[in-house]
N, C-alpha and C positions, 0 to 999 in steps of 0.2 A: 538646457544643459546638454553637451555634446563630449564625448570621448571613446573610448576602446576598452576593451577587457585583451585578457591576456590570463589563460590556464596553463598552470603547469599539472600535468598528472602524476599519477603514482606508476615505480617503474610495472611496464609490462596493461598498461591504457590507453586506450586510444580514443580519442576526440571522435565527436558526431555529430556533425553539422552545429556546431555551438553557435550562440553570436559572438558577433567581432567586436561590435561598435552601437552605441547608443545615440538616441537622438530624444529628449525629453522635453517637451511645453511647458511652459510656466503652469505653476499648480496642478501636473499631470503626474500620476503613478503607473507605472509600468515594468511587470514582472518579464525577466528575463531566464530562459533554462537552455542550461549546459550536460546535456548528456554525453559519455561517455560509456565506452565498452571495455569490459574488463578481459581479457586477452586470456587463451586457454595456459599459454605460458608463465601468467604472469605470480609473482612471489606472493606463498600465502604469508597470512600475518595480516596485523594491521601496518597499513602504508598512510600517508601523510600529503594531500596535494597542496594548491596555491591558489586560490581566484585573484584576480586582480584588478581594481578599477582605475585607469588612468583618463584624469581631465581637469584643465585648467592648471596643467603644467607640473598636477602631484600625482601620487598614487598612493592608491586602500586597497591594500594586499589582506585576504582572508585566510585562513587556513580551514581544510576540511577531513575529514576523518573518511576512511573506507577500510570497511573486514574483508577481507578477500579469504574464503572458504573453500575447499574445494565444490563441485560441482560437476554432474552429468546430463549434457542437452538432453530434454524431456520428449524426442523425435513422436512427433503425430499429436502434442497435447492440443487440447482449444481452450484459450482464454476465454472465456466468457464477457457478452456485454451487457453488464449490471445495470444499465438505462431503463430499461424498460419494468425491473425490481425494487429499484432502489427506492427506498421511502423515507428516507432521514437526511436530512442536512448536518451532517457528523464531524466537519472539517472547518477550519474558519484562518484567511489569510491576517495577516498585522496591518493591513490599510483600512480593513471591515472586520475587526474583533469581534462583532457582535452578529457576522454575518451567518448562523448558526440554529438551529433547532434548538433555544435554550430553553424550554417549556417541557422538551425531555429531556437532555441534557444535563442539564441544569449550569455550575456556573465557569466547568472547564470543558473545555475542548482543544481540540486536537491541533494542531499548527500546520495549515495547508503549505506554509511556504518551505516547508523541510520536505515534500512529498511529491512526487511527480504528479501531473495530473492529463489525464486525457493522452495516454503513450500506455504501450504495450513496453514494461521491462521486464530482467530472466533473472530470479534469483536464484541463485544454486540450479542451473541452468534450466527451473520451471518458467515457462511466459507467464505472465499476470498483466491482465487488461486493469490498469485504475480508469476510476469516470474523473468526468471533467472535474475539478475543485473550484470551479470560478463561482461566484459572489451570486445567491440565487438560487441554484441548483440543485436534488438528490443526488448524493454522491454516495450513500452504502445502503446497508438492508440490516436494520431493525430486525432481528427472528420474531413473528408472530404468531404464528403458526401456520404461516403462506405455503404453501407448494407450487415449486417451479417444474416447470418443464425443460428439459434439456436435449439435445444432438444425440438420440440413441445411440446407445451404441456399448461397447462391450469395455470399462473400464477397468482399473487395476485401484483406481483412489480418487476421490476430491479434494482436491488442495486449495484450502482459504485462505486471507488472510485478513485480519483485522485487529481490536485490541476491546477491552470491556476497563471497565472502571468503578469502582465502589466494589471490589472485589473480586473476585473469579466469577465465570457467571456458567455454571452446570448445564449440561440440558441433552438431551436425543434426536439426531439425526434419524430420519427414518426413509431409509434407500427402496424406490419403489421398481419394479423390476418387470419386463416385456411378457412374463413370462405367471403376473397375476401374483406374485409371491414378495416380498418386503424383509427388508434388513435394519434394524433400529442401529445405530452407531452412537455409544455414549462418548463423547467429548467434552469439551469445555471453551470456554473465551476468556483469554487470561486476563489480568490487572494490569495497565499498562505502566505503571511504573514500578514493576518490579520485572527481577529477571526471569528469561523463558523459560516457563515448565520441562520437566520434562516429554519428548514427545514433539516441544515447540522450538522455532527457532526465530532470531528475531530478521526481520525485512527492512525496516526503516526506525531509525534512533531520531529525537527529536532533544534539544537541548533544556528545553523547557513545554510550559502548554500555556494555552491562553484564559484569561480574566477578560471584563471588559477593559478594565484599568492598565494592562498589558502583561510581559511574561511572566508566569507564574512559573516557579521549581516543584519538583524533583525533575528529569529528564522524564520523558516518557516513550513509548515504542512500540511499534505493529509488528505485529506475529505475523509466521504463517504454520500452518498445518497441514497433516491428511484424514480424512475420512476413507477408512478402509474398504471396498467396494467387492464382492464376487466376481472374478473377472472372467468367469465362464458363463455369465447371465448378462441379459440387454437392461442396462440402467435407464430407466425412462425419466422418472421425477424425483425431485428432492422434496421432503416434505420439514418443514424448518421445528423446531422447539417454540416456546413462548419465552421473552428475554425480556430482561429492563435493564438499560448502561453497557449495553453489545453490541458492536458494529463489525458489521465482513463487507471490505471494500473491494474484493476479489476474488472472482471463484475458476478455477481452471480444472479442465478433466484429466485425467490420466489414463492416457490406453493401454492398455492390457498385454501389449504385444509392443 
């Protein structure tokens, strides 16, 4: 099967190397992404776009939803690449429903195909590194009570983002610092089908989530947050909480300055 796409965006958007055109083998699946940039001019509010698939002489026009927020570019953050932390398979596409860590999990998860994967995006003008989402792979980090090492360096915040499920899920950050001395940060992992705490905002909306048997309701949605940092001290490591039904698919720094 062969034909074209055709976006229209919301005013004040612009296109980013999207695909044009398709080309499909018999009995072959193939995910296609259409990134867009959100324009510092562009109308806040919710705006309304169009995907559209023309082939074989018709067209399957989609409609999609974007919040446009204000926002301030995050100048010097670092995304972080959660490859080398991640420990949980937490996301699961609709061609591999089952392609997922259900054994912690257990029988929902999360909808990779609403989610970018493997792309550095700016929400409210913070970068966020997501990992890859493809079929196979750790794509978040389970809190266990791991400690990461990170980019010394003098922060102002850590900004996460992920979602928890069977509840809120409580727990302590403990900021480890150049300087031999440590800062606990009480926070939380929200419930992804309800709306964001306060403190939280949400990153990516999800229409549904997945069963093995296919979408399951209510909608569901990843947060992001910060972790408040000393920004006159050298931040060395993060030291995580113990968690069960909690996943952070992005960690990015914030400097101080």
């Amino acid at each position: 099967m062969s034909g074209t796409f055709s976006l229209t965006l919301p005013p004040g958007c612009q296109a980013a190397n999207g695909a044009k055109e398709f080309s499909i083998p018999p009995k072959e699946r193939r995910r296609y992404q259409f990134p867009f940039i959100i324009q510092e001019n562009a109308p806040l509010g919710r705006a309304t776009g169009t995907l559209s698939l023309n082939y074989l002489g018709s067209e399957l026009a989609e409609e999609f939803v974007v919040d446009i927020g204000p926002g301030r570019p995050a100048a010097g953050a670092i995304a972080l690449d959660l490859t080398r932390w991640a420990n949980i398979d937490a996301a699961a596409f609709d061609a591999d429903r089952a392609d997922y860590d259900s054994r912690r999990i257990g029988r929902f998860v999360y909808p990779a195909d609403f989610t970018p994967s493997d792309r550095i995006v700016r929400i409210r003008g913070v970068p966020y590194r997501m990992a890859s989402l493809e079929d196979g792979r750790k794509n978040a980090i389970l809190p266990q009570g791991q400690t990461i090492t990170i980019p010394e360096g003098r922060y102002r915040g850590v900004a996460l983002m992920g979602y928890g499920h069977d509840g809120n899920h409580p727990g302590q950050w403990i900021l480890h610092y150049a300087d031999g001395t440590r800062q606990g940060v009480d926070s939380e992992i929200p419930e992804w089908c309800t709306p964001a705490p306060e403190g939280f905002e949400v990153a990516f909306t999800a229409p549904y989530r997945y069963i093995p048997g296919g979408p399951a309701p209510p909608p569901c949605e990843l947060f992001t947050w910060t972790l408040e940092c000393d920004p006159a001290k050298t931040l060395t490591a993060i030291e995580w909480p113990r968690m069960i039904h909690a996943y952070v698919y992005a960690i990015t720094l914030l400097p101080s300055q």
